[in-house]
C-alpha positions in Angstrom: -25.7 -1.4 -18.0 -22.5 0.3 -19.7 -21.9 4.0 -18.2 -22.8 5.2 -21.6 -26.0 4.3 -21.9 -29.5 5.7 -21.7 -32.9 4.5 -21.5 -35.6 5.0 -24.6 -36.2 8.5 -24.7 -34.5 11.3 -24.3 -30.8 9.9 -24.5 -30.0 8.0 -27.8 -33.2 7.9 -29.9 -34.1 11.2 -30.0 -32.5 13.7 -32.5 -30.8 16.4 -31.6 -32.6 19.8 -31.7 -31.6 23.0 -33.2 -30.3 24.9 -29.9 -30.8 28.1 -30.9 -34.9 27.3 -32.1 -35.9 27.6 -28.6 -35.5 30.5 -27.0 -37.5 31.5 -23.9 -40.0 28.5 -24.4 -39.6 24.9 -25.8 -41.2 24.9 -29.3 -40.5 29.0 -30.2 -39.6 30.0 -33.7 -35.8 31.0 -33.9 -34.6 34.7 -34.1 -36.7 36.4 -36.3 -35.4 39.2 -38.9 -37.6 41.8 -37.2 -36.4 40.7 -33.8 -32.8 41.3 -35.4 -33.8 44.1 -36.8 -34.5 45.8 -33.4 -31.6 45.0 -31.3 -29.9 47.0 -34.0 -31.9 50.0 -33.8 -31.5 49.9 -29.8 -28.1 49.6 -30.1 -28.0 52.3 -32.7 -30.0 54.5 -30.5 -28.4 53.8 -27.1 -28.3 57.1 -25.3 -25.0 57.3 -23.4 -24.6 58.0 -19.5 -22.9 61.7 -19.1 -19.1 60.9 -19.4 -16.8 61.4 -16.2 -13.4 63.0 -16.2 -12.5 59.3 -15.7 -11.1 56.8 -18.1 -10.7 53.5 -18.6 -12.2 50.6 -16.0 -11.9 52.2 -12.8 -15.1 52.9 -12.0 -16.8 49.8 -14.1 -16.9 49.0 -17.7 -15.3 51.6 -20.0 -17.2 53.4 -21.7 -15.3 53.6 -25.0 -15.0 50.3 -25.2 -18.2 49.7 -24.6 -18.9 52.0 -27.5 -16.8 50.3 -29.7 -18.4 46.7 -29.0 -21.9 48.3 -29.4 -21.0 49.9 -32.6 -20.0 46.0 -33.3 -22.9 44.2 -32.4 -25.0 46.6 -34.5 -23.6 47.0 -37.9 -20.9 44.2 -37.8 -21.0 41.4 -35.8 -22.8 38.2 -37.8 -25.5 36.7 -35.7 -26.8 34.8 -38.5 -23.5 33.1 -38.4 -23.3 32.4 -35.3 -26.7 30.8 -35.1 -26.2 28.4 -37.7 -23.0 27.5 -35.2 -25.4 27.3 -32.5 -28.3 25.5 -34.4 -25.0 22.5 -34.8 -24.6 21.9 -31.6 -26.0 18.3 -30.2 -28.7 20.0 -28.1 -32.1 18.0 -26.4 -35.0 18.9 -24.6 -35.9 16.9 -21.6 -39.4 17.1 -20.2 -39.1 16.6 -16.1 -43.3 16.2 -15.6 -43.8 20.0 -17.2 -40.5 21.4 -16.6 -38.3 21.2 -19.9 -34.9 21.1 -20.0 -32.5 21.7 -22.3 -29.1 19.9 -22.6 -26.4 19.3 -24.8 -25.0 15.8 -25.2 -21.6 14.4 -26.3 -21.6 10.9 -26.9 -18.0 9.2 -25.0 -15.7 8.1 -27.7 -15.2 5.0 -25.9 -18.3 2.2 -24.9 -17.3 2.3 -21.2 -17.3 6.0 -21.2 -18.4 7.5 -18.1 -21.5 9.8 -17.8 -20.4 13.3 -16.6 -22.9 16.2 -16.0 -20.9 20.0 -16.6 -22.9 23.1 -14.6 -21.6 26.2 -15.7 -22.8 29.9 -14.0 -23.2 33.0 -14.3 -22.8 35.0 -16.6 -22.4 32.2 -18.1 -24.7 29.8 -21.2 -24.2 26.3 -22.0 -21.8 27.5 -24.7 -18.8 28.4 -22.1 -18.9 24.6 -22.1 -18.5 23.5 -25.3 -14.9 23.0 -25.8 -14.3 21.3 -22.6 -17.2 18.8 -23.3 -15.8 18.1 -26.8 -12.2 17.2 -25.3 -13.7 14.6 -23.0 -15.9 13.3 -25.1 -13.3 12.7 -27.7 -9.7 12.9 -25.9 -7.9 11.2 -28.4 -8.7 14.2 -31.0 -6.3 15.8 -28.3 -3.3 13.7 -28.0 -4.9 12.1 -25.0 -6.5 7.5 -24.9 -9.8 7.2 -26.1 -10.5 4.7 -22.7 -10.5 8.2 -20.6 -13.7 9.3 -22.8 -16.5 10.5 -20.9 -19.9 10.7 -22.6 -20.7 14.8 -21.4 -23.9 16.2 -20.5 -24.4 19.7 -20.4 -27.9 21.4 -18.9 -29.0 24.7 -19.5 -29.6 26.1 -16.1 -33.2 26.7 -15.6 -34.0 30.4 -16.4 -30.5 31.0 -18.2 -30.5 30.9 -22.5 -32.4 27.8 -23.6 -33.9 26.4 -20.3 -36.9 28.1 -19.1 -37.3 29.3 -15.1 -38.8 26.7 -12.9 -42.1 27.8 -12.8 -42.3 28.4 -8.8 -40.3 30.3 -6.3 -40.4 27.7 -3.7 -37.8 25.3 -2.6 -40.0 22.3 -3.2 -37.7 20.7 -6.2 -34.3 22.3 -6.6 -31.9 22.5 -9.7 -29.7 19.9 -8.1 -32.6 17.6 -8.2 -33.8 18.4 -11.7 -30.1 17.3 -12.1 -30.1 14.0 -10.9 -33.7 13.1 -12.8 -32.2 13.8 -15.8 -29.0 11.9 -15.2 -30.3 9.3 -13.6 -34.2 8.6 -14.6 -33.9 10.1 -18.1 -31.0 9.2 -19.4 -30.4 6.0 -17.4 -27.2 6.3 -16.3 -26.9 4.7 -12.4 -23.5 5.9 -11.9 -22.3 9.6 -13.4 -20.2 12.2 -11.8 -20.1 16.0 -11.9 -18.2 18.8 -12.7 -19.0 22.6 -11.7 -17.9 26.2 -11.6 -19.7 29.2 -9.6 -23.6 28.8 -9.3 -22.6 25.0 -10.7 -19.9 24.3 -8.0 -23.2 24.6 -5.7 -25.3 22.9 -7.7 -22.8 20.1 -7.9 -22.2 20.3 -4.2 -25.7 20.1 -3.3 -26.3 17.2 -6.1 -23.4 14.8 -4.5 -25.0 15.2 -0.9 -28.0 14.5 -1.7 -27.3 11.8 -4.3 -24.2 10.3 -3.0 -25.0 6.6 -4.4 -25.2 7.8 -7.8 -22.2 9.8 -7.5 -19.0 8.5 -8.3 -16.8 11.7 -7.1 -17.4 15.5 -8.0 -15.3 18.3 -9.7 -15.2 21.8 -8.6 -14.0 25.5 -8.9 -15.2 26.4 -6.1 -16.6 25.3 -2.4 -19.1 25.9 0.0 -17.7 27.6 3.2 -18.3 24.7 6.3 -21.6 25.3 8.4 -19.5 26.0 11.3 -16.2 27.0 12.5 -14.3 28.4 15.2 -12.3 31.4 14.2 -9.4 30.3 16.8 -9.1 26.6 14.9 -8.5 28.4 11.5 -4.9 28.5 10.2 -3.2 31.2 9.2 -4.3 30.2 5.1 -7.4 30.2 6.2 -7.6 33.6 7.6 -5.5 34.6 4.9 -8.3 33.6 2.8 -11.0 34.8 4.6 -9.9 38.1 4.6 -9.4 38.1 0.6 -13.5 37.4 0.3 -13.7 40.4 2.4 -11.8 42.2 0.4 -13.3 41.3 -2.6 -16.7 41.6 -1.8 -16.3 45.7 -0.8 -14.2 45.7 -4.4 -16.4 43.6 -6.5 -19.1 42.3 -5.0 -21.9 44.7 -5.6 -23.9 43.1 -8.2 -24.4 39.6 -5.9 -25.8 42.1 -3.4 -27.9 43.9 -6.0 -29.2 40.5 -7.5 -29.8 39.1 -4.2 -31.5 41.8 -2.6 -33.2 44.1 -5.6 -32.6 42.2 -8.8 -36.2 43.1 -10.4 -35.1 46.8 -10.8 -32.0 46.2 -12.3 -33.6 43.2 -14.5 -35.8 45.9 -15.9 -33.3 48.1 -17.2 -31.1 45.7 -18.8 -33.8 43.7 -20.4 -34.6 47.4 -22.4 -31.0 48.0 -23.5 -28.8 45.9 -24.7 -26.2 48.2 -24.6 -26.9 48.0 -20.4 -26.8 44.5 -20.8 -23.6 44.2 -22.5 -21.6 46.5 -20.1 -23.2 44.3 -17.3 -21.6 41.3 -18.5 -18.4 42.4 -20.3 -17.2 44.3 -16.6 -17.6 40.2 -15.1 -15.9 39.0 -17.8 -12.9 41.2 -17.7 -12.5 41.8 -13.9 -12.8 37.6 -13.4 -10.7 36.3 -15.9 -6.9 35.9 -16.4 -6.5 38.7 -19.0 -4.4 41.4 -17.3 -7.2 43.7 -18.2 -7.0 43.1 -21.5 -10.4 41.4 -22.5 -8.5 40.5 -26.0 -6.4 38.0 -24.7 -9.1 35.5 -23.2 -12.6 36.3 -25.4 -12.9 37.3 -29.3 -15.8 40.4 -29.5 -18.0 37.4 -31.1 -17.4 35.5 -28.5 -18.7 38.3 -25.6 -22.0 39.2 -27.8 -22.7 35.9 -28.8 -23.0 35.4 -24.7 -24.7 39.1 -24.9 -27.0 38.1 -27.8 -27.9 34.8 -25.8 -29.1 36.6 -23.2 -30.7 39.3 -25.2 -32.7 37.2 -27.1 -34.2 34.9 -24.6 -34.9 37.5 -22.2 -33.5 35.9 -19.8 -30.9 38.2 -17.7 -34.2 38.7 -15.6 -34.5 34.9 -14.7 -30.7 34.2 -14.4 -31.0 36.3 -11.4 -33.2 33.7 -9.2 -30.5 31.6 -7.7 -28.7 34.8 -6.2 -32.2 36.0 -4.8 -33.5 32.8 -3.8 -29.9 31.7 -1.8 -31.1 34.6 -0.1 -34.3 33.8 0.5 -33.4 30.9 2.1 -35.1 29.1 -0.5 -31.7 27.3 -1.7 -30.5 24.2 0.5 -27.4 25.0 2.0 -24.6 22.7 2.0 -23.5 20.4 5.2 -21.2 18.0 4.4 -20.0 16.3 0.6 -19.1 12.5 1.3 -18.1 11.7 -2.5 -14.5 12.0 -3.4 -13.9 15.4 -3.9 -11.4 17.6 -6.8 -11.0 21.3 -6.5 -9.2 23.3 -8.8 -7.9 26.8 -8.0 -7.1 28.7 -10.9 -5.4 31.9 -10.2 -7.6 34.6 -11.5 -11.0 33.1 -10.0 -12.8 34.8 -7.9 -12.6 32.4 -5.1 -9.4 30.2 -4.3 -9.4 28.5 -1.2 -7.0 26.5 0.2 -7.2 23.0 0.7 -7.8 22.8 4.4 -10.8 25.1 4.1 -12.4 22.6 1.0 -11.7 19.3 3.9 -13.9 21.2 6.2 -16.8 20.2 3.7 -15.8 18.0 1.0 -13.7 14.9 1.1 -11.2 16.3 -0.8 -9.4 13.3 -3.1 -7.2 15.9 -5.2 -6.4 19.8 -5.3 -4.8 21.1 -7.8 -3.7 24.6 -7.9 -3.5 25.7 -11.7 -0.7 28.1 -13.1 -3.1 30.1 -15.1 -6.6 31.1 -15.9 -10.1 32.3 -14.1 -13.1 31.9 -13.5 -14.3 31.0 -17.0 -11.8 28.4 -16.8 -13.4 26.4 -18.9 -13.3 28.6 -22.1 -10.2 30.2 -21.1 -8.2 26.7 -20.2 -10.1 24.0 -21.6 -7.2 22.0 -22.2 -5.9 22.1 -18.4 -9.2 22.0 -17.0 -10.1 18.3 -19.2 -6.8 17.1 -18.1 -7.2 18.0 -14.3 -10.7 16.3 -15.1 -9.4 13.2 -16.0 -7.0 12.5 -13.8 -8.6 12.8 -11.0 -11.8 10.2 -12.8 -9.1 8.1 -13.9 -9.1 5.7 -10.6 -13.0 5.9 -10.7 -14.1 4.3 -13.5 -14.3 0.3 -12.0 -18.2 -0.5 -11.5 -19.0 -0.3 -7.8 -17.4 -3.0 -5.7 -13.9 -2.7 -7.0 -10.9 -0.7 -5.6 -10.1 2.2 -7.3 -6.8 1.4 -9.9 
């Protein structure tokens, strides 16, 4: 069948849905004034933490910029607006035997467009996506040949805005499996390939070893460290490396710890204030992007709360917490080795960038590209570099099965 394709269903004959109409459960009315109406009474009444003869980000978000986005989000930032933006959007709901799923899906611009699945993270919502998707979908709105088009599905991860938590915490079906369903038994397509940042890099990883006939090469932001090593065999890059996760970790990495090891206290506490919530995210998005501190110069305000409002409104910072807890757990399969051709991107600013060597020890790395700018929201900060580093590296993969790459 053409790589663009789907079976009856989900993938051609069903409208789109209104994205924004389902928020914590399939089939829930959208926003409601009164709903509105209270996130802007919490956010009028926030009671602010006792102020530290500190300023600015040193010791997490700042609080007077935090102020000033609250004061924002309550009395001037336009959510009706941006739902209607939202409620645009080509989103579906997939039903995986009583597990929806909720997707957005551009149609290639070309018949022979290949199927692509995008997994974004977290903090992240299906939204960080959207410009990406629309430039592979339709590269020749961007200078770029319409026979490069990829027709772009994008899932809500289960338990983030949109896609409600998989309703046990076992590892019986995983999210890399729900993946492959919907690519492959819902939509039809027998051949796709994958792109991922973050939580999605896994995802993606853990999809292509466990699917590798349907795979026709994966895209990444990030790897999984090899099961095993010796410490003697690594070069000096590698250590290198290493030691800037170390690093990082005793700088940074406090919240992975806290949503891996506790996350149902802190859940509790920023599902109640949305003013907590929003100084939970904004600190992610500022310390991992490429913005010289300057949030400004990578993410409007209506940008950040629309994320914010996302979360808040689907109750679901709770739930975007399982993967961290459940990795933990042990309840997450950990990856052992990626056959498919592999493509990593390192952009500067990530959180993560690891040299090629250490990807090889995994992956069967095809292409590494080490980009001259953004971070780890690359694909909202660089969309155009990250679709072009994309397509390249699809570009010699696009002959049915059988057939030498060009």
């Amino acid at each position: 069948m053409p790589s663009s394709s789907s079976r009856s269903g989900e993938g051609s004959s069903r409208a789109a849905r209104p994205l924004i109409a389902v928020p914590a459960v399939p089939g829930a009315p959208a926003v409601s004034d009164a709903e509105l109406a209270d996130l802007r009474e919490r956010l009028r009444r926030t009671r602010w933490a006792a102020r530290w003869p500190l300023d600015g980000w040193a010791a997490g978000t700042d609080p007077e910029e935090l102020r000033r986005l609250v004061a924002y989000w309550a009395d001037g930032y336009d959510w009706r607006a941006r739902e209607a933006e939202l409620g645009a959007l080509p989103a579906h709901l997939a039903d995986l035997d009583g597990t929806p799923l909720h997707y957005l899906r551009y149609d290639g611009e070309h018949p022979d467009a290949l199927p692509l699945v995008l997994t974004h993270g977290w903090p992240s919502t299906v939204l960080e996506l959207t410009a990406l998707a629309e430039r592979l979908a339709a590269p020749s709105r961007y200078g770029g040949e319409a026979a490069d088009a990829f027709t772009v599905i994008v899932p809500a991860l289960p338990g983030f805005p949109f896609s409600p938590q998989r309703p046990a915490l076992t590892a019986a079906e995983q999210t890399h499996d729900l993946w492959h369903r919907l690519m492959h038994d819902v939509l039809g397509f027998e051949r796709y390939a994958a792109h991922g940042g973050d939580l999605g890099a896994g995802i993606t990883s853990r999809l292509a070893e466990a699917h590798p006939e349907s795979l026709v090469g994966i895209h990444l932001l990030a790897v999984a460290a090899p099961a095993s090593y010796q410490a003697s065999e690594l070069t000096a890059e590698e250590r290198e490396y290493l030691d800037s996760l170390t690093a990082w970790q005793q700088q940074e990495g406090g919240y992975q710890h806290q949503q891996s090891t506790r996350p149902l206290t802190l859940a509790q506490g920023l599902s109640d204030s949305p003013a907590g919530l929003l100084a939970w995210l904004v600190e992610k998005y500022r310390a991992w992007s490429d913005c010289g501190g300057d949030l400004s110069t990578r993410f409007t305000d209506d940008f950040l709360l629309t994320q914010a409002s996302l979360y808040w409104f689907t109750n679901s910072i709770s739930t975007s917490f399982r993967p961290y807890y459940e990795y933990a757990q042990g309840l997450t399969h950990r990856v052992a080795r990626v056959e498919v051709p592999t493509a990593v991107a390192v952009f500067p600013a990530d959180i993560s960038r690891p040299p090629r060597s250490w990807a090889e020890r995994t992956y069967e790395v095809a292409r590494y590209t080490r980009m001259p700018r953004g971070g780890h929201f690359a694909a909202h900060e660089e969309p155009a570099l990250l679709a072009e580093d994309i397509t390249a590296f699809y570009r010699p993969y696009r002959r049915p099965p059988g057939l030498s790459p060009r």
